[in-house]
C-alpha positions as CSV (number, residue, x, y, z in Angstrom):
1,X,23.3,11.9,-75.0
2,X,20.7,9.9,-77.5
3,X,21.9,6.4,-77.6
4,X,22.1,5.2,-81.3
5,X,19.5,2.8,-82.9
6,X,18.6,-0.2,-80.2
7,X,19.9,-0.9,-77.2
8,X,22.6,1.7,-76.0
9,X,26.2,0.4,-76.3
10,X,28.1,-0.2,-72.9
11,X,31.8,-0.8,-72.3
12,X,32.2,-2.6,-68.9
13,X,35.8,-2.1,-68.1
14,X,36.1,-4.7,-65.5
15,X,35.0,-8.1,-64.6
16,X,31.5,-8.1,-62.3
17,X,29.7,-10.6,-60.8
18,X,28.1,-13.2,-62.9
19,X,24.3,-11.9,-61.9
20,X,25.5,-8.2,-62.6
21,X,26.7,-9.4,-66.1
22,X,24.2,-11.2,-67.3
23,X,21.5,-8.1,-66.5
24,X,24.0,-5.7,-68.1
25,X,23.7,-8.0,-71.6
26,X,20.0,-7.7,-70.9
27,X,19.4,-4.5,-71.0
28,X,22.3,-3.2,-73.3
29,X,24.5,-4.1,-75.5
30,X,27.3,-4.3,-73.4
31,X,31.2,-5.0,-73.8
32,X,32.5,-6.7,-71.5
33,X,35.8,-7.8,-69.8
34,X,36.1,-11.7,-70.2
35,X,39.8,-11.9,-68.8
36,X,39.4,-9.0,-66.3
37,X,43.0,-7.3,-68.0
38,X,43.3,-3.5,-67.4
39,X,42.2,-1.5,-70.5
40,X,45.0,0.8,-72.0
41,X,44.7,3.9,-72.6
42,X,44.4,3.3,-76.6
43,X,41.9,0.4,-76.1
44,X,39.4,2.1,-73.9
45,X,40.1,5.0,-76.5
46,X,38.9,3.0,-79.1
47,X,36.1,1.2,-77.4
48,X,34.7,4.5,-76.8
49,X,34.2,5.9,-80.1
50,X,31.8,3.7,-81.0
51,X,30.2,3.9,-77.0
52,X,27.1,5.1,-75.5
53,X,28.2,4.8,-72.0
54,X,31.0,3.3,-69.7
55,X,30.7,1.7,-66.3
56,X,34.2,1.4,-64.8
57,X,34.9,0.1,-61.4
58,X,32.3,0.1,-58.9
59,X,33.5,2.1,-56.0
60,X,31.8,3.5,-52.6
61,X,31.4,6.8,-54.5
62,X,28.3,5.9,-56.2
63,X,27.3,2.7,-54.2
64,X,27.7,3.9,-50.4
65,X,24.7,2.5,-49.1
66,X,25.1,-1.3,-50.1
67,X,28.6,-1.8,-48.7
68,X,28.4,-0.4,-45.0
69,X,27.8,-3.8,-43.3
70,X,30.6,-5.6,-45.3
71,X,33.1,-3.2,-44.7
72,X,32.3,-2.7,-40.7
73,X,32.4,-6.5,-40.5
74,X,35.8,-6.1,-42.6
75,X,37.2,-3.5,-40.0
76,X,36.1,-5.5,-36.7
77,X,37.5,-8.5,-38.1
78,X,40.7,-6.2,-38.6
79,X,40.3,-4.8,-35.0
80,X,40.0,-8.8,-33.9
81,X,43.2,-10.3,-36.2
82,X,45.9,-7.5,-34.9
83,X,44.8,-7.9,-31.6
84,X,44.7,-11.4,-31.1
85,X,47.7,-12.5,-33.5
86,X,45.1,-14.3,-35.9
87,X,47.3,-13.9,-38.5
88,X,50.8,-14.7,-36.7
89,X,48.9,-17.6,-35.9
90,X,47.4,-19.2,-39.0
91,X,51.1,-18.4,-40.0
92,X,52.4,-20.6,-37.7
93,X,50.4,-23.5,-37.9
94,X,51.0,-23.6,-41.9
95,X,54.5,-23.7,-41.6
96,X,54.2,-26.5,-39.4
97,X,55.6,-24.6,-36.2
98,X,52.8,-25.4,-33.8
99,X,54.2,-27.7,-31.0
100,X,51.0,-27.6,-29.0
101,X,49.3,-25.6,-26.2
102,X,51.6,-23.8,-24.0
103,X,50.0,-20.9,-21.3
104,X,52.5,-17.9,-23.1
105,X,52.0,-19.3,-27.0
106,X,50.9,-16.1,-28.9
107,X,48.7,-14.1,-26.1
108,X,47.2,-11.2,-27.7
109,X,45.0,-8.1,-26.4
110,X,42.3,-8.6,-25.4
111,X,39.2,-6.5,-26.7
112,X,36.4,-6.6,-25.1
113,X,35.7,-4.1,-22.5
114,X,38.3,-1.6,-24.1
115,X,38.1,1.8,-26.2
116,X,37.6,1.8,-29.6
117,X,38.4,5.4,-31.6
118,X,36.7,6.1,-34.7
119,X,37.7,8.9,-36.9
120,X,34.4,9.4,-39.0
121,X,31.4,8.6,-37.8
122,X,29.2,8.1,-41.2
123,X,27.6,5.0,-42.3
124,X,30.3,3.1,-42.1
125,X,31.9,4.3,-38.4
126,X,28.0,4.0,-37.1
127,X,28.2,0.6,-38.5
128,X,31.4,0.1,-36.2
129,X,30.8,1.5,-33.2
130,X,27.2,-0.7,-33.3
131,X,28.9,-3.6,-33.4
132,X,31.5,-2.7,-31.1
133,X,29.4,-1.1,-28.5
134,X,26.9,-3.7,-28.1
135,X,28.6,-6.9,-29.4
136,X,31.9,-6.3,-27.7
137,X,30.7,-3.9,-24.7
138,X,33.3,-1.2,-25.8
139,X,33.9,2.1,-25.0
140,X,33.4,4.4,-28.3
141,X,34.7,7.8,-28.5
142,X,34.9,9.6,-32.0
143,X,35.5,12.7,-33.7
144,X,33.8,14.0,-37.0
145,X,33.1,17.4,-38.3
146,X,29.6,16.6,-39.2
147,X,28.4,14.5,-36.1
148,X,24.8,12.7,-36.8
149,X,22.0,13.4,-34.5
150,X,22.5,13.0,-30.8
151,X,19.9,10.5,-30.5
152,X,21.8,8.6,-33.0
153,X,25.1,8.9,-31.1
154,X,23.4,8.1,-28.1
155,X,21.9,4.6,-29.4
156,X,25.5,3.8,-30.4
157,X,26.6,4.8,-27.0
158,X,29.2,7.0,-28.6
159,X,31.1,9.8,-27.3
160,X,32.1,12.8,-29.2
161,X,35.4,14.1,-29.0
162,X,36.5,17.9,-30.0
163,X,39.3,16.7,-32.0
164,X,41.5,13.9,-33.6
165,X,43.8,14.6,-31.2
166,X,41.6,13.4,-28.3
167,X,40.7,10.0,-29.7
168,X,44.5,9.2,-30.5
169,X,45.3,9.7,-27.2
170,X,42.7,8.0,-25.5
171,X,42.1,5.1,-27.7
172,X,43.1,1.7,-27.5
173,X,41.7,0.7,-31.1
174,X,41.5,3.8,-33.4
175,X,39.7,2.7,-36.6
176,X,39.8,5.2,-39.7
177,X,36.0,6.0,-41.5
178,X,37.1,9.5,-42.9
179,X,37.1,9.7,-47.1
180,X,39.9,11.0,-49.1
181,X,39.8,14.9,-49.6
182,X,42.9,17.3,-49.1
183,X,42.3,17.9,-45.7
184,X,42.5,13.9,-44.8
185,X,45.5,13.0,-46.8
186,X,48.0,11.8,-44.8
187,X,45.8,13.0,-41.6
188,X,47.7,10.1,-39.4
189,X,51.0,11.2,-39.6
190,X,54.2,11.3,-37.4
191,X,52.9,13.7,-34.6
192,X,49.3,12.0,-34.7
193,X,50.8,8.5,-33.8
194,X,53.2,9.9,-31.2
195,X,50.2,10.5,-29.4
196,X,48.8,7.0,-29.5
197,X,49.4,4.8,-26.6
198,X,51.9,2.1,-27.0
199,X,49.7,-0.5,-26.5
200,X,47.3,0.8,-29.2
201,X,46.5,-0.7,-32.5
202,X,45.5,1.2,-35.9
203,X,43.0,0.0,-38.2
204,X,42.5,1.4,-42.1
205,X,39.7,0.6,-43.9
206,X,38.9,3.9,-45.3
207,X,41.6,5.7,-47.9
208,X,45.4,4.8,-48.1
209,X,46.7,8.0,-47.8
210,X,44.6,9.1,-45.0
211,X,48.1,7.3,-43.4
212,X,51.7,8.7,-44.0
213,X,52.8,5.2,-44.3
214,X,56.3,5.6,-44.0
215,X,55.6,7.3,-40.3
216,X,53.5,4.1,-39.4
217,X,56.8,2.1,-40.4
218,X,59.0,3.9,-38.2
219,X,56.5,4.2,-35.6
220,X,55.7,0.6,-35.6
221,X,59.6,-0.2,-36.1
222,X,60.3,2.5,-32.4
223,X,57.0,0.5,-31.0
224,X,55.3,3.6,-30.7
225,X,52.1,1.8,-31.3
226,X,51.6,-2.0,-30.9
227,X,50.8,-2.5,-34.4
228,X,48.5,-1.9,-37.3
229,X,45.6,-3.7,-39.5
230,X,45.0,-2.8,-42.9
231,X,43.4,-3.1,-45.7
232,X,44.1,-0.3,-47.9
233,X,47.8,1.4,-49.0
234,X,49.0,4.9,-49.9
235,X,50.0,3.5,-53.4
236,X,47.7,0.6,-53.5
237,X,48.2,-1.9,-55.2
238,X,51.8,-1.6,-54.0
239,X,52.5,-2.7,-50.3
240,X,55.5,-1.4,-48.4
241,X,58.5,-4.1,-48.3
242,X,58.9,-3.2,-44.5
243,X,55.1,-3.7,-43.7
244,X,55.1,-7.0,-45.1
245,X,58.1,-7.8,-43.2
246,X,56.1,-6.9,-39.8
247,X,54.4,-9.7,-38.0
248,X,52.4,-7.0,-35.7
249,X,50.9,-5.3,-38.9
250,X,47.7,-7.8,-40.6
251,X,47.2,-7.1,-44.3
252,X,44.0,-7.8,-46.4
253,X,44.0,-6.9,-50.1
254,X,40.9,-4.1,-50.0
255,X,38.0,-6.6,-49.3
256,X,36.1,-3.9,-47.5
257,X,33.2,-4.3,-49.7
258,X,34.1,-8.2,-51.2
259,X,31.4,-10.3,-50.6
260,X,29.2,-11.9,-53.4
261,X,25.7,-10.0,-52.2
262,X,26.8,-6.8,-51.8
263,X,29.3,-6.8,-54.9
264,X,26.2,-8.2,-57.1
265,X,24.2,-5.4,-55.2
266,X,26.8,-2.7,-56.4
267,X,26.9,-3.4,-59.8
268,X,22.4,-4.0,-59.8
269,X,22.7,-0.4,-58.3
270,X,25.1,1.0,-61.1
271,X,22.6,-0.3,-63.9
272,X,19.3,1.0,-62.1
273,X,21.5,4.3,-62.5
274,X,22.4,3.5,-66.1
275,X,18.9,2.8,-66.8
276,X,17.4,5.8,-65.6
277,X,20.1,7.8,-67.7
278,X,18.9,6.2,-70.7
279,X,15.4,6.6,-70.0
280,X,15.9,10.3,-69.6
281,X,15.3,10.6,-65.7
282,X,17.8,11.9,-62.7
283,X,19.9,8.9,-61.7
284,X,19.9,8.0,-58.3
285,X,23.3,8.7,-57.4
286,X,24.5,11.2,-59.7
287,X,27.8,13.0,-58.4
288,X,27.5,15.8,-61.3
Protein backbone atom coordinates (compact mmCIF):
# COMPACT_ATOMS: atom_id res chain seq x y z
CA UNK A 1 0.00 0.00 0.00
CA UNK A 2 1.53 3.69 -0.70
CA UNK A 3 0.31 5.84 2.05
CA UNK A 4 -1.14 9.14 0.56
CA UNK A 5 0.77 12.56 0.85
CA UNK A 6 2.30 12.99 4.62
CA UNK A 7 1.99 10.97 7.31
CA UNK A 8 -0.12 7.72 6.70
CA UNK A 9 -3.65 7.86 8.13
CA UNK A 10 -4.36 5.48 11.12
CA UNK A 11 -7.80 4.51 12.62
CA UNK A 12 -7.12 3.29 16.21
CA UNK A 13 -10.33 1.46 17.07
CA UNK A 14 -9.89 1.35 20.77
CA UNK A 15 -8.61 3.30 23.63
CA UNK A 16 -4.66 2.62 24.52
CA UNK A 17 -2.52 3.69 26.96
CA UNK A 18 -1.81 7.33 27.20
CA UNK A 19 2.24 6.77 26.19
CA UNK A 20 0.93 4.43 23.24
CA UNK A 21 -1.30 7.34 22.14
CA UNK A 22 0.63 9.99 22.15
CA UNK A 23 3.54 8.06 19.87
CA UNK A 24 0.80 6.95 17.57
CA UNK A 25 -0.14 10.96 16.93
CA UNK A 26 3.63 11.27 16.43
CA UNK A 27 4.27 9.29 13.96
CA UNK A 28 0.86 9.25 12.04
CA UNK A 29 -1.98 10.84 11.69
CA UNK A 30 -3.97 8.81 13.70
CA UNK A 31 -7.81 8.54 14.61
CA UNK A 32 -8.35 7.81 17.66
CA UNK A 33 -11.04 6.49 20.23
CA UNK A 34 -11.56 9.37 22.87
CA UNK A 35 -14.64 7.56 24.55
CA UNK A 36 -13.35 3.96 23.98
CA UNK A 37 -17.25 3.02 22.31
CA UNK A 38 -17.25 0.00 19.99
CA UNK A 39 -17.11 1.10 16.28
CA UNK A 40 -20.11 -0.07 14.12
CA UNK A 41 -19.90 -1.68 11.38
CA UNK A 42 -20.94 1.51 9.16
CA UNK A 43 -18.45 3.73 11.19
CA UNK A 44 -15.37 1.76 10.89
CA UNK A 45 -16.72 1.43 7.21
CA UNK A 46 -16.49 4.89 6.77
CA UNK A 47 -13.30 5.57 8.66
CA UNK A 48 -11.69 3.35 6.38
CA UNK A 49 -12.26 4.75 3.12
CA UNK A 50 -10.29 7.51 3.73
CA UNK A 51 -7.57 4.99 5.86
CA UNK A 52 -4.07 3.91 5.39
CA UNK A 53 -4.04 1.43 8.03
CA UNK A 54 -5.98 0.17 11.15
CA UNK A 55 -4.77 -0.99 14.52
CA UNK A 56 -7.57 -2.73 16.34
CA UNK A 57 -7.27 -4.40 19.61
CA UNK A 58 -4.02 -5.48 20.77
CA UNK A 59 -4.16 -9.12 21.41
CA UNK A 60 -1.40 -12.02 22.24
CA UNK A 61 -1.49 -12.81 18.59
CA UNK A 62 0.82 -10.27 17.52
CA UNK A 63 2.31 -9.27 21.03
CA UNK A 64 3.19 -12.75 22.70
CA UNK A 65 6.38 -11.94 23.97
CA UNK A 66 5.50 -8.78 26.24
CA UNK A 67 2.59 -10.33 28.09
CA UNK A 68 4.01 -13.83 29.50
CA UNK A 69 5.01 -12.55 32.98
CA UNK A 70 1.71 -10.66 33.52
CA UNK A 71 -0.46 -13.30 32.65
CA UNK A 72 1.61 -16.16 34.67
CA UNK A 73 1.37 -13.78 37.67
CA UNK A 74 -2.42 -13.45 36.62
CA UNK A 75 -2.83 -17.36 36.62
CA UNK A 76 -0.87 -18.06 40.08
CA UNK A 77 -2.77 -15.37 41.62
CA UNK A 78 -5.86 -17.43 40.23
CA UNK A 79 -4.25 -20.74 41.48
CA UNK A 80 -3.86 -18.76 45.03
CA UNK A 81 -7.69 -16.94 45.23
CA UNK A 82 -9.68 -20.42 44.53
CA UNK A 83 -7.61 -22.16 46.72
CA UNK A 84 -7.53 -20.17 49.68
CA UNK A 85 -11.11 -18.43 49.44
CA UNK A 86 -9.52 -14.98 48.72
CA UNK A 87 -12.40 -13.99 47.14
CA UNK A 88 -15.14 -15.60 49.53
CA UNK A 89 -13.18 -13.65 51.90
CA UNK A 90 -12.86 -10.09 50.70
CA UNK A 91 -16.59 -10.88 50.26
CA UNK A 92 -17.20 -11.34 53.56
CA UNK A 93 -15.46 -8.73 55.23
CA UNK A 94 -17.33 -6.01 52.73
CA UNK A 95 -20.58 -7.08 53.73
CA UNK A 96 -19.71 -6.65 57.16
CA UNK A 97 -19.96 -10.48 58.09
CA UNK A 98 -16.57 -10.87 59.70
CA UNK A 99 -17.04 -11.65 63.47
CA UNK A 100 -13.43 -12.27 64.09
CA UNK A 101 -10.83 -15.11 64.09
CA UNK A 102 -12.25 -18.44 64.68
CA UNK A 103 -9.84 -21.88 64.03
CA UNK A 104 -12.64 -23.32 61.08
CA UNK A 105 -13.39 -19.51 59.50
CA UNK A 106 -12.89 -20.02 55.71
CA UNK A 107 -9.82 -22.82 55.64
CA UNK A 108 -8.84 -23.27 52.13
CA UNK A 109 -6.19 -25.71 50.28
CA UNK A 110 -3.29 -25.40 50.84
CA UNK A 111 -0.75 -25.10 47.84
CA UNK A 112 2.48 -25.41 48.53
CA UNK A 113 4.01 -28.73 48.15
CA UNK A 114 1.12 -29.93 45.78
CA UNK A 115 0.84 -30.75 41.86
CA UNK A 116 0.23 -28.29 39.56
CA UNK A 117 -1.07 -29.55 35.75
CA UNK A 118 -0.33 -27.46 32.91
CA UNK A 119 -1.89 -28.03 29.58
CA UNK A 120 0.55 -26.05 27.29
CA UNK A 121 3.79 -25.62 28.10
CA UNK A 122 4.78 -22.35 25.87
CA UNK A 123 5.87 -19.09 27.17
CA UNK A 124 3.24 -18.61 29.12
CA UNK A 125 2.93 -22.41 31.00
CA UNK A 126 6.99 -22.13 31.25
CA UNK A 127 6.32 -18.86 32.93
CA UNK A 128 3.93 -21.00 35.38
CA UNK A 129 5.53 -23.86 36.20
CA UNK A 130 8.79 -21.33 37.13
CA UNK A 131 7.12 -19.78 39.53
CA UNK A 132 5.35 -22.68 40.80
CA UNK A 133 8.21 -25.00 40.95
CA UNK A 134 10.66 -22.82 42.62
CA UNK A 135 8.44 -20.25 44.40
CA UNK A 136 5.91 -22.71 45.73
CA UNK A 137 8.10 -26.01 45.71
CA UNK A 138 5.40 -27.78 43.40
CA UNK A 139 5.21 -30.75 41.68
CA UNK A 140 4.69 -29.79 37.74
CA UNK A 141 3.52 -32.35 35.30
CA UNK A 142 2.32 -31.15 31.76
CA UNK A 143 1.33 -32.23 28.50
CA UNK A 144 1.95 -30.45 25.08
CA UNK A 145 2.40 -31.67 21.61
CA UNK A 146 5.40 -29.59 20.92
CA UNK A 147 7.40 -30.04 24.28
CA UNK A 148 10.52 -27.38 24.45
CA UNK A 149 13.90 -28.74 24.97
CA UNK A 150 14.56 -31.19 27.78
CA UNK A 151 17.10 -28.98 29.35
CA UNK A 152 14.44 -26.44 29.46
CA UNK A 153 11.88 -28.79 31.06
CA UNK A 154 14.37 -29.96 33.31
CA UNK A 155 15.23 -26.32 34.72
CA UNK A 156 11.47 -26.00 35.35
CA UNK A 157 11.60 -29.27 37.00
CA UNK A 158 8.69 -30.39 34.86
CA UNK A 159 7.35 -33.56 33.97
CA UNK A 160 5.99 -34.59 30.71
CA UNK A 161 2.94 -36.50 30.51
CA UNK A 162 1.69 -38.57 27.28
CA UNK A 163 -1.58 -37.10 27.42
CA UNK A 164 -4.26 -34.63 28.82
CA UNK A 165 -5.68 -37.35 30.23
CA UNK A 166 -2.79 -37.98 32.64
CA UNK A 167 -2.51 -34.53 34.03
CA UNK A 168 -6.31 -34.46 34.81
CA UNK A 169 -6.07 -37.24 36.77
CA UNK A 170 -3.13 -36.63 38.67
CA UNK A 171 -3.36 -32.93 39.25
CA UNK A 172 -4.37 -31.07 42.10
CA UNK A 173 -4.23 -27.52 40.18
CA UNK A 174 -4.61 -28.02 36.40
CA UNK A 175 -3.94 -24.56 34.70
CA UNK A 176 -4.96 -24.12 30.92
CA UNK A 177 -1.86 -22.47 28.49
CA UNK A 178 -3.22 -24.15 25.18
CA UNK A 179 -4.51 -21.38 22.29
CA UNK A 180 -7.75 -21.59 20.62
CA UNK A 181 -7.66 -23.90 17.34
CA UNK A 182 -10.36 -26.61 16.46
CA UNK A 183 -8.64 -29.23 18.13
CA UNK A 184 -8.75 -27.16 21.64
CA UNK A 185 -12.21 -25.96 21.57
CA UNK A 186 -14.03 -27.14 24.24
CA UNK A 187 -10.91 -29.64 25.01
CA UNK A 188 -12.18 -29.66 28.99
CA UNK A 189 -15.25 -31.16 28.64
CA UNK A 190 -17.57 -33.56 30.59
CA UNK A 191 -15.47 -36.73 30.39
CA UNK A 192 -12.11 -34.57 30.91
CA UNK A 193 -13.43 -33.22 34.36
CA UNK A 194 -14.79 -36.59 35.44
CA UNK A 195 -11.30 -37.54 35.63
CA UNK A 196 -10.16 -34.66 37.90
CA UNK A 197 -9.90 -35.40 41.48
CA UNK A 198 -12.53 -33.96 43.72
CA UNK A 199 -10.42 -31.98 45.57
CA UNK A 200 -8.92 -30.35 42.31
CA UNK A 201 -9.23 -26.86 41.23
CA UNK A 202 -9.26 -25.49 37.37
CA UNK A 203 -7.67 -22.47 36.34
CA UNK A 204 -8.35 -20.63 32.67
CA UNK A 205 -6.25 -18.10 31.61
CA UNK A 206 -5.89 -19.13 28.07
CA UNK A 207 -9.21 -19.22 25.54
CA UNK A 208 -12.88 -19.44 26.81
CA UNK A 209 -13.89 -22.15 24.88
CA UNK A 210 -10.96 -24.34 25.54
CA UNK A 211 -13.86 -25.10 28.55
CA UNK A 212 -17.45 -26.58 27.76
CA UNK A 213 -18.66 -24.29 30.32
CA UNK A 214 -21.90 -25.67 30.88
CA UNK A 215 -19.98 -29.19 31.94
CA UNK A 216 -17.91 -27.10 34.44
CA UNK A 217 -21.41 -25.87 35.87
CA UNK A 218 -22.72 -29.16 36.42
CA UNK A 219 -19.55 -30.53 37.43
CA UNK A 220 -18.85 -27.87 39.92
CA UNK A 221 -22.82 -28.07 40.89
CA UNK A 222 -22.15 -32.57 41.49
CA UNK A 223 -18.71 -31.41 43.27
CA UNK A 224 -16.88 -33.23 40.78
CA UNK A 225 -14.06 -30.80 41.21
CA UNK A 226 -13.61 -28.37 44.17
CA UNK A 227 -14.04 -25.42 42.02
CA UNK A 228 -12.71 -23.27 39.34
CA UNK A 229 -10.73 -19.74 38.67
CA UNK A 230 -11.16 -17.82 35.69
CA UNK A 231 -10.51 -15.32 33.84
CA UNK A 232 -11.80 -15.87 30.42
CA UNK A 233 -15.57 -17.15 29.19
CA UNK A 234 -16.81 -19.20 26.24
CA UNK A 235 -18.94 -16.13 25.16
CA UNK A 236 -16.88 -13.49 26.77
CA UNK A 237 -17.99 -10.76 27.58
CA UNK A 238 -21.05 -12.74 28.84
CA UNK A 239 -20.55 -14.70 32.24
CA UNK A 240 -22.81 -17.68 33.09
CA UNK A 241 -25.71 -16.68 35.65
CA UNK A 242 -24.84 -20.03 37.50
CA UNK A 243 -21.03 -19.31 37.69
CA UNK A 244 -21.57 -16.05 39.20
CA UNK A 245 -23.84 -17.58 41.61
CA UNK A 246 -20.85 -20.06 42.77
CA UNK A 247 -18.83 -18.98 45.70
CA UNK A 248 -16.05 -21.88 44.87
CA UNK A 249 -15.61 -20.42 41.25
CA UNK A 250 -13.20 -16.80 41.39
CA UNK A 251 -13.81 -14.51 38.34
CA UNK A 252 -11.52 -11.78 36.91
CA UNK A 253 -12.63 -9.80 33.83
CA UNK A 254 -9.49 -10.98 31.30
CA UNK A 255 -6.68 -9.11 33.03
CA UNK A 256 -4.16 -11.63 31.84
CA UNK A 257 -2.12 -9.12 30.18
CA UNK A 258 -3.62 -5.67 32.31
CA UNK A 259 -0.95 -4.00 33.74
CA UNK A 260 0.24 -0.36 32.64
CA UNK A 261 3.95 -1.64 31.45
CA UNK A 262 3.20 -4.29 29.48
CA UNK A 263 -0.19 -2.80 27.91
CA UNK A 264 2.10 0.39 26.96
CA UNK A 265 4.60 -2.28 25.73
CA UNK A 266 1.86 -3.91 23.52
CA UNK A 267 0.76 -1.18 21.79
CA UNK A 268 4.95 0.41 21.42
CA UNK A 269 5.28 -3.16 19.76
CA UNK A 270 2.22 -2.76 17.34
CA UNK A 271 3.67 0.71 16.08
CA UNK A 272 7.34 -0.59 15.61
CA UNK A 273 5.27 -3.04 13.34
CA UNK A 274 3.24 -0.33 11.77
CA UNK A 275 6.34 1.57 11.15
CA UNK A 276 8.22 -0.92 9.51
CA UNK A 277 5.08 -1.51 7.14
CA UNK A 278 5.26 2.01 6.11
CA UNK A 279 8.79 2.09 5.65
CA UNK A 280 8.62 -0.72 3.29
CA UNK A 281 10.44 -3.55 5.48
CA UNK A 282 9.05 -7.16 6.97
CA UNK A 283 7.19 -6.35 10.17
CA UNK A 284 8.27 -8.06 13.04
CA UNK A 285 5.29 -10.03 13.75
CA UNK A 286 3.61 -10.42 10.67
CA UNK A 287 0.97 -13.43 10.76
CA UNK A 288 0.36 -13.20 6.74
Amino acid sequence: MTPRAGRPSLVVTRRLPAAVEQQLAREFDARLNPDDHVLSAAELQAALTSADALLPTVTDRLTAQVLQDDTADDAVMLMLMVARRAGEGERHVRAGAWTGWRPTHLLGTKVTGKTLGLIGLGRIGRAVARRAHHGFGMRVIFHDPYPPPAEVVAELGAEAKRTVDEVLRDADFVSLHSPATPETHHLIDAARLALMKPSAFLINTARGDIIDEAALVAALKAGRIAGAALDVFEREPQVSSELLAMENVVLLPHLGSATQETRVAMGLRALENLKAFFAGTAPRDRVV
